[in-house]
C-alpha positions as CSV (number, residue, x, y, z in Angstrom):
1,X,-3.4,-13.4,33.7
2,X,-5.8,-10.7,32.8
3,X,-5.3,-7.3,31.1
4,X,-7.4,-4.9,30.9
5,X,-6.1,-1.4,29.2
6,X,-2.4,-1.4,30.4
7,X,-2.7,-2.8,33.8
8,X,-2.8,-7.0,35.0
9,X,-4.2,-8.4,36.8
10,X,-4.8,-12.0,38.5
11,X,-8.1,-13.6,38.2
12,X,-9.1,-16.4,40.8
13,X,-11.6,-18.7,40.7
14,X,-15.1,-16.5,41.1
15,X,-13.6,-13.9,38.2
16,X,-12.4,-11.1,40.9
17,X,-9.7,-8.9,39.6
18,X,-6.6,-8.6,42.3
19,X,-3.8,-6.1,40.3
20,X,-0.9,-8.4,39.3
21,X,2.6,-7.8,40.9
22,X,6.2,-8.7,40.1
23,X,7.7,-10.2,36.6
24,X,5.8,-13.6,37.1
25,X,5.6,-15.5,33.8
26,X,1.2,-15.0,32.9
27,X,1.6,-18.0,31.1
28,X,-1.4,-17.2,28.5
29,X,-2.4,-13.5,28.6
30,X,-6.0,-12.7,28.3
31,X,-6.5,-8.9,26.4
32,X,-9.9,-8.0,27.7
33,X,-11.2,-5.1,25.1
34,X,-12.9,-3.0,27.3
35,X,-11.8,0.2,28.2
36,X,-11.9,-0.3,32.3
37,X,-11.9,-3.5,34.6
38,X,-15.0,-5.2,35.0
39,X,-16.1,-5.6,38.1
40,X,-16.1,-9.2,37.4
41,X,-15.0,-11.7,34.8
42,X,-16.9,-14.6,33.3
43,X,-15.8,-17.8,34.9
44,X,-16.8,-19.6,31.8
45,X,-13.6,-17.3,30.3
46,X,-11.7,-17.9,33.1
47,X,-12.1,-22.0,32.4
48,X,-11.6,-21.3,29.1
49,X,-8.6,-19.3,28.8
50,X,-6.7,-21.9,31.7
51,X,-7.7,-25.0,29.3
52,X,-6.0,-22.9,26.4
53,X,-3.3,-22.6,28.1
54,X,-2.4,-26.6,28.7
55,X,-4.0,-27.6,25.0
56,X,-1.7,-24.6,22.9
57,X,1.1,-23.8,24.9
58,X,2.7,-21.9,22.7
59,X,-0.4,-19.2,22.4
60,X,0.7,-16.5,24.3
61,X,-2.3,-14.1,24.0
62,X,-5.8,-13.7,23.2
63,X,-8.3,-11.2,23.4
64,X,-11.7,-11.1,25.2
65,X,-14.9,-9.8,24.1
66,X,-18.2,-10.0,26.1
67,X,-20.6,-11.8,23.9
68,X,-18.3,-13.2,21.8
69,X,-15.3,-14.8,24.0
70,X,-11.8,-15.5,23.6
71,X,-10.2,-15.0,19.7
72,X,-6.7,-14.8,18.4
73,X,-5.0,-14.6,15.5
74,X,-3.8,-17.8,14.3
75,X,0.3,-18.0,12.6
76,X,-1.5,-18.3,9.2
77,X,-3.1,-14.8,9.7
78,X,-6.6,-16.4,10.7
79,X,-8.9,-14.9,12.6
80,X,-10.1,-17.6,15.2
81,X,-12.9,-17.5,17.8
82,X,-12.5,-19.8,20.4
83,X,-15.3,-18.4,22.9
84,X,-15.6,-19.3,26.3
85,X,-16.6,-22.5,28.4
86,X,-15.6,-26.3,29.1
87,X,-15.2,-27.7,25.7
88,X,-11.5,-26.3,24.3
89,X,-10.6,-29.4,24.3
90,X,-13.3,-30.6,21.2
91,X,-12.4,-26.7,19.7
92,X,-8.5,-27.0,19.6
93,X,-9.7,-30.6,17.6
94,X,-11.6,-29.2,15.1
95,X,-8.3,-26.3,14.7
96,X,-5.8,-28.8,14.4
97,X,-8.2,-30.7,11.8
98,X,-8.8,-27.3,9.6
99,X,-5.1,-26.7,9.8
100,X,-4.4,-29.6,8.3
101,X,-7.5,-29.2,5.7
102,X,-5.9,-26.0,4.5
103,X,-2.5,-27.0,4.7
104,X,0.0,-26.9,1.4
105,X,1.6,-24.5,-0.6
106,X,-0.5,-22.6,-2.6
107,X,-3.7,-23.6,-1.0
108,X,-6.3,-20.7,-0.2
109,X,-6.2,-19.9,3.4
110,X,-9.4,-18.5,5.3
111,X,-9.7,-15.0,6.7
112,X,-12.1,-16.5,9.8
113,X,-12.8,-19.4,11.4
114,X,-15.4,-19.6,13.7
115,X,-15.0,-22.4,16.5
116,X,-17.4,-21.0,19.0
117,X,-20.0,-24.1,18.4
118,X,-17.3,-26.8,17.3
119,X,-20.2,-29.4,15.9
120,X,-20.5,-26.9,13.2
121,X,-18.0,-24.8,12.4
122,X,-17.3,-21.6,10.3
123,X,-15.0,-20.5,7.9
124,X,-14.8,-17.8,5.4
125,X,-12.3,-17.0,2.7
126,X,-11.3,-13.9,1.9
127,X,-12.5,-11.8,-1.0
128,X,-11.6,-13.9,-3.9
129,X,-9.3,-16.3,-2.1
130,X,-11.9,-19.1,-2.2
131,X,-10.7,-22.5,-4.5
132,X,-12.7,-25.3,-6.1
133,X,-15.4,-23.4,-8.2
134,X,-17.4,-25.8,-9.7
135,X,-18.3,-23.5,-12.6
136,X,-17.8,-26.7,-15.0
137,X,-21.1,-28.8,-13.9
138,X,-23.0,-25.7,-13.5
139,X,-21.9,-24.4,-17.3
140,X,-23.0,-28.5,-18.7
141,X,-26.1,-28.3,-16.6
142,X,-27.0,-24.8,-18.1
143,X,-25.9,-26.1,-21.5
144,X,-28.0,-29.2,-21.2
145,X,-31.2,-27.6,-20.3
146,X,-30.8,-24.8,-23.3
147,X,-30.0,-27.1,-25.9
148,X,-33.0,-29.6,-24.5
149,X,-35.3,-26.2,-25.0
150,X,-34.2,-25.5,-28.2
151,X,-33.9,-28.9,-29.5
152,X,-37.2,-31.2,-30.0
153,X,-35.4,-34.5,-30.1
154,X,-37.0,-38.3,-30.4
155,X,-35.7,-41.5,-28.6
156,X,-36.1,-44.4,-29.8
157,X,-38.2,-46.5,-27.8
158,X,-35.4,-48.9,-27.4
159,X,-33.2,-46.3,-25.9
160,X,-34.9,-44.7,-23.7
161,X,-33.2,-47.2,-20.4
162,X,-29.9,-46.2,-21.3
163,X,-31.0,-42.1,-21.8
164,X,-32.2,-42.8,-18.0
165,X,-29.1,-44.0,-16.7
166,X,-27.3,-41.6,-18.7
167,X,-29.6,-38.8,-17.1
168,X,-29.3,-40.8,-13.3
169,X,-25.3,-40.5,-13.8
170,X,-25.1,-36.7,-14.6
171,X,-27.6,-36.0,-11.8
172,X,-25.4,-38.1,-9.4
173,X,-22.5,-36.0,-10.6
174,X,-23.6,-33.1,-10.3
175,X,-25.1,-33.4,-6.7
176,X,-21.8,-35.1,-5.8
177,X,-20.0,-32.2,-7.1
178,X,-22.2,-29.4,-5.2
179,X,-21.5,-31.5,-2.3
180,X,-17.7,-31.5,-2.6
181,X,-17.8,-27.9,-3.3
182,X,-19.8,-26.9,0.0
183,X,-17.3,-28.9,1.6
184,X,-14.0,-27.5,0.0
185,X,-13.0,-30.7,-1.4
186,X,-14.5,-29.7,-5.0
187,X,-12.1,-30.5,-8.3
188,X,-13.0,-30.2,-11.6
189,X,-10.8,-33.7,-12.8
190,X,-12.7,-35.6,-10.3
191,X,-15.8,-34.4,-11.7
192,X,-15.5,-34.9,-15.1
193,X,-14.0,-38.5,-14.8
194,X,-16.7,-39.8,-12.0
195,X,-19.3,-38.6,-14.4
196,X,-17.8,-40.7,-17.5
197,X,-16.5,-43.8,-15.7
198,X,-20.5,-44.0,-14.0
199,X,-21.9,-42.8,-17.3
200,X,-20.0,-45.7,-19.2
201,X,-20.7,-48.4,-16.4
202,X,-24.0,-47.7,-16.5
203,X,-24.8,-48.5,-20.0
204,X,-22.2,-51.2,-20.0
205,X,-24.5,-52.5,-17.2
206,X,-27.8,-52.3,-19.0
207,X,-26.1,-53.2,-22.7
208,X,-25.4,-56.7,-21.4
209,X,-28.7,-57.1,-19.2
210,X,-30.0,-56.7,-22.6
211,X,-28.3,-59.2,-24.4
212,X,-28.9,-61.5,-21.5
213,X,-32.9,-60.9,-20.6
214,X,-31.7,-59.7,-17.1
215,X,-32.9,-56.5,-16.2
216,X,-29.4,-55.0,-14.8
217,X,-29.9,-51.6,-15.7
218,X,-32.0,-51.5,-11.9
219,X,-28.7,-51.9,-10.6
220,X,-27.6,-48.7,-12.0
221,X,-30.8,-47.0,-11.1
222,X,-30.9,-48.3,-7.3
223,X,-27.3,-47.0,-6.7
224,X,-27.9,-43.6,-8.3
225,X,-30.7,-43.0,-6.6
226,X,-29.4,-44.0,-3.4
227,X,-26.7,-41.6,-3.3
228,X,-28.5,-38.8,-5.0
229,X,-30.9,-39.2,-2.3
230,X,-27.9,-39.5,0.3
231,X,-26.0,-36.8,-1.2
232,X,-28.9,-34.5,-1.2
233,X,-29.6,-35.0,3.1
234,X,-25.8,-34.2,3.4
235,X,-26.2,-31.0,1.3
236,X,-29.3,-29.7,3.7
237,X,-27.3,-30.5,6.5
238,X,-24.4,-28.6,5.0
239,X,-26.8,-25.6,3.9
240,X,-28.8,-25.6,7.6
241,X,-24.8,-25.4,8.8
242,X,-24.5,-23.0,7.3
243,X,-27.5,-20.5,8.0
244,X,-26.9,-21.1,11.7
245,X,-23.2,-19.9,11.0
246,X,-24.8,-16.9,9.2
247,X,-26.5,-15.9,12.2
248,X,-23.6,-16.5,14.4
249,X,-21.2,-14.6,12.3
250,X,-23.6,-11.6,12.7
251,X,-22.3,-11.4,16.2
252,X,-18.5,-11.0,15.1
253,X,-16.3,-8.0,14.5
254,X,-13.6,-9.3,11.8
């Protein structure tokens, strides 16, 4: 069922408008925001709304917005913007999966979720309510680079393998941990302990390639690289996510 101001209306299958009658039960009630009936709704809506209606059937209401499509306001007090079309089906999926991403007490609850293009979706937090600041690597890194300004310090030649693994396992670290934090999942403990446990293996690893004549530490320096150079393509496809979201999120009225 359709709404549009304070009158109802049925909508059959080309989008025509035919003034609802009787207590019939709407079964999802589509709020369209504009001030009089269009002469026409958009099928696409239409499809959508009806697929909402078998996937959520406890969603009793959403509203419509030309240009943007069908949003509601989730239990948790999100904002959520389904849009229209075939594909509610892959959109409820990717809601049920970010309900139970930001599910627990005390966990910091988004303000918006945009579901609209479900291979990459949207959130935002609201002002201040965002968790997992990874101010600890950034703070090291910082530290590291002003000390190694300030500092004019020799390596021994004989040393200088197990500086580069050292180097190789904060770099790892640190992409790993920009790469938790642009996915949500960023914690300081995990942090800190992944950089000393690969730190430590490291030069375990090239310590005893040196008392053997094997050069192990390559082992150290293959895997590092390997995921520094993986974690860095997941972090461009995270930041191009990202700027395509920006430009979609344009389009929204909070």
């Amino acid at each position: 069922m359709w709404q549009v101001g304070d009158q109802r209306y049925w909508v059959d299958e080309d989008g025509e408008l035919h003034p609802a009658e009787g207590g019939n039960d709407p079964g999802i009630l589509v709020k369209d925001t504009r001030p009089e009936p269009p002469a026409q709704v958009d099928v696409s809506a239409v499809t959508a709304a009806r697929q909402l209606a078998v996937l959520v059937p406890d969603l009793r209401m959403v509203e419509y917005t030309p240009g943007i499509g069908l949003r509601f306001t989730h239990p948790r007090g999100w904002a959520v913007y389904l849009g229209t079309g075939t594909d509610m089906a892959q959109k409820v999926g990717v809601l049920k999966a970010l309900e139970a991403q930001f599910a627990g007490e005390g966990k910091a609850q988004p303000a918006l979720l945009d579901l609209r293009f479900p291979s990459s979706p949207y959130y935002r937090f609201a002002d201040g309510a965002r968790e997992g600041s990874m101010w600890l690597p950034l703070i090291g890194l910082l530290l590291g680079v002003i000390l190694g300004s300030i500092f004019s310090i020799s390596i021994p030649a004989e040393y200088t393998r197990y500086t580069a693994v050292a180097i190789l396992a904060a770099l790892d670290s640190v992409l790993g941990a920009v790469r938790a934090d642009m996915e949500d999942q960023y914690d300081n403990l995990v942090f800190v302990s992944g950089f000393l446990v690969n730190a430590i293996l490291a030069v375990l690893l090239t310590l005893l390639g040196d008392r053997l004549g094997v050069e192990l530490y390559t082992a150290a320096v293959v895997a590092f690289g390997v995921r520094m150079f993986y974690n860095l393509a997941i972090i461009r496809r995270l930041l191009l996510n990202r700027v395509r979201s920006w430009w979609r999120k344009r389009q929204v009225t909070p």
